[in-house]
N, C-alpha and C positions, 0 to 999 in steps of 0.2 A: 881467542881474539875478542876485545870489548868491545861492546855495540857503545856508540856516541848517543847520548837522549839529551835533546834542546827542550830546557825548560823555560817557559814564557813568563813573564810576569801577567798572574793570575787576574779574574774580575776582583775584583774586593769588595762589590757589593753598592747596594746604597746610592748607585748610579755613578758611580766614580769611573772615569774614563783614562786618568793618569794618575803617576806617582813618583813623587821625586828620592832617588839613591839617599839615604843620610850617610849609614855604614855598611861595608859590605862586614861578614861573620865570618866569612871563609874567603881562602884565597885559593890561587889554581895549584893543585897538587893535592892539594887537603882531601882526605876522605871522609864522605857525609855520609849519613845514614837516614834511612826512609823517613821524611818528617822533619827533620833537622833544622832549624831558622839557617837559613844561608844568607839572609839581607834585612835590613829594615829600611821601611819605606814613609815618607810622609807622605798621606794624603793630602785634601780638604779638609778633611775632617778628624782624622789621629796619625798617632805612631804605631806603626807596625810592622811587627816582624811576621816575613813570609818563608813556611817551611819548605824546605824540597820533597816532590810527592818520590823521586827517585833515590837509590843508595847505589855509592861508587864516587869516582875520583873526579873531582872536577878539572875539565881542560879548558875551558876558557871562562871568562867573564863580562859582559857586556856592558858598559858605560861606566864610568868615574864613579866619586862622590859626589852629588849635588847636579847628576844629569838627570832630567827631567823623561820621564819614559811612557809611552800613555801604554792601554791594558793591553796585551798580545805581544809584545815586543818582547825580543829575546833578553832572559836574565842571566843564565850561565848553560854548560852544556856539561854532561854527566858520562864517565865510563864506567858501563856497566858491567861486569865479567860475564855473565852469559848470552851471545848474540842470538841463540837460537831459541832462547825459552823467551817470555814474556816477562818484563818486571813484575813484581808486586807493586799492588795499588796501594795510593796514600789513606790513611783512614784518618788525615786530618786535613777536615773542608774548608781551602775554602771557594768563594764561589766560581765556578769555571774550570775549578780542576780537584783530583784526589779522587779515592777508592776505586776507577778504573781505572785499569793499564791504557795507558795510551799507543796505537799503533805506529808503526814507524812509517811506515809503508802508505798510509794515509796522507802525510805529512805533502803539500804540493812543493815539487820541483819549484824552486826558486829560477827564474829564465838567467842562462847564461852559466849555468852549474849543471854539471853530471857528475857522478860519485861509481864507485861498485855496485852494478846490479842495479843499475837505475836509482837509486836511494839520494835524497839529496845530502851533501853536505856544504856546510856553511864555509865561504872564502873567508881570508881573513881580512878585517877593513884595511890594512895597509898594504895589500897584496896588489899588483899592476892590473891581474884580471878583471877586477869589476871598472878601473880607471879605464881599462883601456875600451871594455865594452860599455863605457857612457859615452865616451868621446869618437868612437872611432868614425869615419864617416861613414855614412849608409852603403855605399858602394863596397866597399872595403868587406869581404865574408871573414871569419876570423880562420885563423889556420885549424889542420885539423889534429885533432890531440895526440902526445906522443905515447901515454898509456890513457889506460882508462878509469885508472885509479887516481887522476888528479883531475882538477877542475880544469875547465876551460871555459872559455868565453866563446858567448853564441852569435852572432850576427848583429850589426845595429840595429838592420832591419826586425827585429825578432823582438829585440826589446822595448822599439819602440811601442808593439803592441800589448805590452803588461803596464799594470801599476807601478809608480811612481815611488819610492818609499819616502813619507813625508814624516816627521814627526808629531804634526796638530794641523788640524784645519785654518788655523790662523797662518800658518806658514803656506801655505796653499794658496790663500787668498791675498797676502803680500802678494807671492810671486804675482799672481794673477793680474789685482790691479797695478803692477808694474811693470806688466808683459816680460816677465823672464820666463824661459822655457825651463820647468824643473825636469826634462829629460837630457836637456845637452849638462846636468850640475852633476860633481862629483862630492856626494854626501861627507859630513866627518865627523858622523854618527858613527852609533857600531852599525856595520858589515854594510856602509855608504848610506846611513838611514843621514836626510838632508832635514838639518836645523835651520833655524831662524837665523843664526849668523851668516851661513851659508848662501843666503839669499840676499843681503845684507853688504855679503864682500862682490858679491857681483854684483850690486847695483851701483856700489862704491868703484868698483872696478873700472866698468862703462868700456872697456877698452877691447876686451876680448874680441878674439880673429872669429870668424865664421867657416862652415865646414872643413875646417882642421882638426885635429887631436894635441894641437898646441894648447891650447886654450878653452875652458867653458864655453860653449856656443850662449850668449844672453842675448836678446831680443828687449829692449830696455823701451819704454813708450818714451820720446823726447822730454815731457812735461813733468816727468815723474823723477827728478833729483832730488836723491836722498836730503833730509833736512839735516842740519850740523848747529843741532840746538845745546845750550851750553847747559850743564849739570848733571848731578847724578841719576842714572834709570833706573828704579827699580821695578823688578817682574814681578805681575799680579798673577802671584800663582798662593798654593799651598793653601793656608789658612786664608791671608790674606786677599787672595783672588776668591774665594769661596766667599767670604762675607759681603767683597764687592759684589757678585754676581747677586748674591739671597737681597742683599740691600737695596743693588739695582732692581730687581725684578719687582720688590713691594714700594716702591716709589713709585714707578708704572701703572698696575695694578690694584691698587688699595688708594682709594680715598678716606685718607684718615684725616682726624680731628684731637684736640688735645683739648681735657680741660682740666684744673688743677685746683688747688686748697692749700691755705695753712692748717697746720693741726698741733695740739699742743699735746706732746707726746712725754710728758710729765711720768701722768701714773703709768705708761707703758713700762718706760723706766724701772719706777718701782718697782712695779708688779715683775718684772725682771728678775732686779735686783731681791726682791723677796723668795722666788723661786728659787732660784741659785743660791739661796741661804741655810734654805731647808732639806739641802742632800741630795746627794745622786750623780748623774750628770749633768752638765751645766747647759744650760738651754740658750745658742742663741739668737741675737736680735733678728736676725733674717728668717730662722724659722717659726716665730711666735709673728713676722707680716705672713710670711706665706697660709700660716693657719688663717689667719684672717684672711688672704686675697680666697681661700679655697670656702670659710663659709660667704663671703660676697658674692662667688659666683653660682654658691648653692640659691641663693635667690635671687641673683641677673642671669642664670643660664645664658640669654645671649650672646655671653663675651665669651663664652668656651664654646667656642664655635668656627667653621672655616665657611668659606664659599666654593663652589663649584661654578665656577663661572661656566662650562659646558652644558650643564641641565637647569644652568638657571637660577639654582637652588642655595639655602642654608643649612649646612649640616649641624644643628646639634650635638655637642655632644654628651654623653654620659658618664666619662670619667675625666677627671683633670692631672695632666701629667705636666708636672710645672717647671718649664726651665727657667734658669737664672742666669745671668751675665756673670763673667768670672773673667777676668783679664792676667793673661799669661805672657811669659815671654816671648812665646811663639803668636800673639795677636789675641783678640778676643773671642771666646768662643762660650757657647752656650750647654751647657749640660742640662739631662734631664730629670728629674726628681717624678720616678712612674708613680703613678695610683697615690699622689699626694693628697688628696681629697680623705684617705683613710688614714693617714698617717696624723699622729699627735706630736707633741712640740718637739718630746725625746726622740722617736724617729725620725724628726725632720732636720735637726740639728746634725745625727750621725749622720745620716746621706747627705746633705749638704757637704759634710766635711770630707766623706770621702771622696766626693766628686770632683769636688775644688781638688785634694789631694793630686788626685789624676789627670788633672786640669793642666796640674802646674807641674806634673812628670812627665805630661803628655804620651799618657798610656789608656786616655779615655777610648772608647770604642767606636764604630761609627753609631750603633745600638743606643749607646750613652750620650749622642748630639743631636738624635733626630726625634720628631714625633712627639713633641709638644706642643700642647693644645694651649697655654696662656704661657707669659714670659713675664717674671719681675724683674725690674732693672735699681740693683741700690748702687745709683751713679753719686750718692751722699759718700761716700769713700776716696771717692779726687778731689775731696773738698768743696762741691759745688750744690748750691742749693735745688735749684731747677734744670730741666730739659724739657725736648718735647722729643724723644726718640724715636725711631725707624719701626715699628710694626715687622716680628720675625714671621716673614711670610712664611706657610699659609694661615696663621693666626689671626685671631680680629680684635686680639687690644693687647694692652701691655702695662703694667703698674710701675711707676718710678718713684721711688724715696731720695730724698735731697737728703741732703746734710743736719742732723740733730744738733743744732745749738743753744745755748740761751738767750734770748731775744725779749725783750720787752712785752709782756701778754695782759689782757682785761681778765683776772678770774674773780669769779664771785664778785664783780663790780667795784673790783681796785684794781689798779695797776701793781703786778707782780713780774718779776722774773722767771718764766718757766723757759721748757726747752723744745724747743719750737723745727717742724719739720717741714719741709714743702710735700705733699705728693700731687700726680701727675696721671692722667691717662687717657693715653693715646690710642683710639679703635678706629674700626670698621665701618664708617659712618653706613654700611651696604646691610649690617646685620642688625642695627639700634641707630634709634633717636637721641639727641641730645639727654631726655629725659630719663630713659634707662640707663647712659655712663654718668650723669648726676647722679642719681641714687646709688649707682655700682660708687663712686668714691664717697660720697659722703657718709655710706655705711662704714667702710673702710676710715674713715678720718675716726666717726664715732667711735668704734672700736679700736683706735688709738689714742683716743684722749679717757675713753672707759672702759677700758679691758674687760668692765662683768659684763658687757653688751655680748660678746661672747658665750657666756654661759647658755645661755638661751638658744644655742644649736651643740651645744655640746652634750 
């Protein structure tokens, strides 16, 4: 006889609290082996596929494609052929679960479910049982089971005293401030987990009988009618919710300032164009700035640096790990370029490339998005000369390149055409004075109108 094992959608780390279905990998009947990718998920912050720590036949599967699931929530369930021995453990981590066997028996009864031997087992969401134990009235005890090998539903009374199954806190807090009772709702998540819609048609609804099993018991505040505003919604979630939220928070938090310069980015050019003549690999224009924003900050240290608004304090730091803006089709997202500060123009070019590569397959890691100490922004690629961009909290500046064009320029005291750039930078006004992000760009300008100003840290 196969033991049933519910496996949960794991932590993934990095603080991630949900993840949305793209594709499932397996479907129910398929047989997986220990490790196996059975789903890919979108975070906040990548794509990723999540293995199964167990091997055996899968009987069910939990939510669509494109259902949003936050961390613990059931993924699929597993039969395993021996119930009496312990599986083997996954030896591919990640966080929350793998290389111990998980116990079954640990597992907490679900209210309103009994299985064999006390063990829970999972109803199925379409099933009368869990309908009928949200709705039934208090009075009402439920019958008593005809085996003991099938679920039954427990009392209303019983269940009013467990958790709620909600999807996110934000659905919580709907109900809340619109006084729906999310114990009288019948969920149309998996196994009755209640979504945002769900809260949504009973406000719509407004209609629903009271202590009956007719209808969702809602409790609606008068004042609170849904609004019937015209246009398309879309959900701030995935990528795009994640940048609002990092966006939000350094708006709040960070008093920044912008200051900015022409520069006449001429001989950068050349000096380019000479490199790239002379063999090898081809070096480019974003990593001969980044060389340069890593020696500016070898002598502004202030700008690689975070705050600790708790102790008060400036942290310092001593290496620079430099992300860049990279815009995909999944939104904008920041990749990080580690230990940039050692790296020369030829390693800066490959990592760049393959980041972006990743960027735009959406196979970067969460590893690969976070824990950058300074951000360059080359917003000069949408065609635009200027910005004063958002500060990637917890960072305290950010360098912007406009647009390289030819533009009318004073050199050597005639008017010439050269090709002319904006840069920009945006800090911390909490860790430096105007007078230290002066000098951070006008070094940076210098050493793009005379690239040998470089030599001299090289």
């Amino acid at each position: 006889m196969a033991q049933v094992l519910e496996f949960k959608l794991p932590d993934l780390g990095e603080g991630l609290t949900e993840a949305e279905i793209v594709r499932w990998l397996v479907k129910v009947g398929d047989v997986v082996a220990v490790d196996q990718p059975v789903v890919e998920v979108e975070t906040a912050k990548a794509m990723v596929e999540v293995p199964c720590p167990y091997g055996g036949v899968v009987t069910a599967r939990f939510g669509e494609e494109g259902t949003e699931l936050p961390v613990g929530a059931p993924l699929l369930t597993v039969a395993v052929g021996a119930p009496a021995a312990e599986p083997e453990g996954s030896g591919n981590v990640l966080v929350g679960y793998g290389t111990q066997a998980p116990a079954a028996r640990r597992r907490r009864v679900r209210a309103g479910t009994a299985g064999v031997n006390g063990q829970a087992q999972r109803p199925k969401a379409a099933s009368a049982a869990p309908r009928a134990r949200v709705t039934a009235p208090a009075t009402a005890p439920a019958p008593a089971p005809a085996s003991t090998s099938a679920p039954v539903s427990a009392p209303a009374s019983a269940t009013a005293e467990g958790p709620v199954p909600v999807i996110s806190p934000l659905v919580r807090k709907l109900a809340r401030d619109n006084g729906v009772d999310l114990r009288q709702l019948s969920g149309s998540g998996p196994d009755g987990l209640i979504l945002r819609a769900d809260v949504e048609n009973a406000l719509r609804a407004g209609t629903a009988k009271t202590g009956t099993a007719e209808a969702p018991v809602v409790q609606a505040a008068p004042a609170a009618a849904p609004r019937a505003e015209a246009g398309v919604r879309v959900p701030l979630k995935g990528v795009r919710g994640a940048v609002a939220d990092k966006l939000s928070r350094s708006r709040r938090e960070i008093p920044d300032a912008t200051c900015w310069v022409d520069a006449d980015a001429t001989e950068l050019m050349r000096a380019r164009t000479a490199m790239n003549a002379a063999g090898g690999p081809k070096i480019s224009l974003l990593a001969l700035l980044a060389r340069i924003c890593t020696a500016a900050l070898a002598r502004f240290p202030e700008l690689n640096s975070s705050v600790d608004t708790e102790a008060r304090e400036i942290v310092r730091l001593d290496h620079v790990h430099l992300g860049f803006a990279a815009q995909t089709e999944r939104g904008l997202v920041v990749p990080v370029v580690r230990d940039a500060h050692a790296r020369d123009a030829e390693s800066l070019t490959a990592e760049f490339a393959r980041l972006t590569e990743a960027a735009r397959a959406g196979t970067l890691t969460p590893g690969e998005l976070t824990g950058g100490t300074f951000t360059l922004n080359n917003y000069g690629v949408f065609g635009v000369d200027g910005s004063t961009p958002i500060i990637n909290h917890p960072e305290a500046a950010m360098l912007g390149v406009g647009r390289i064009v030819p533009k009318p320029w004073v050199h050597e005291g005639e008017l010439a055409v050269r090709q002319v750039v904006q840069l920009s930078l945006t800090f911390d006004h909490r860790v430096c004075d105007g007078g230290t992000a002066g000098g951070f760009l006008r070094y940076v300008a210098d050493c793009v109108e005379q690239p040998a100003v470089l030599l001299r840290t090289l």
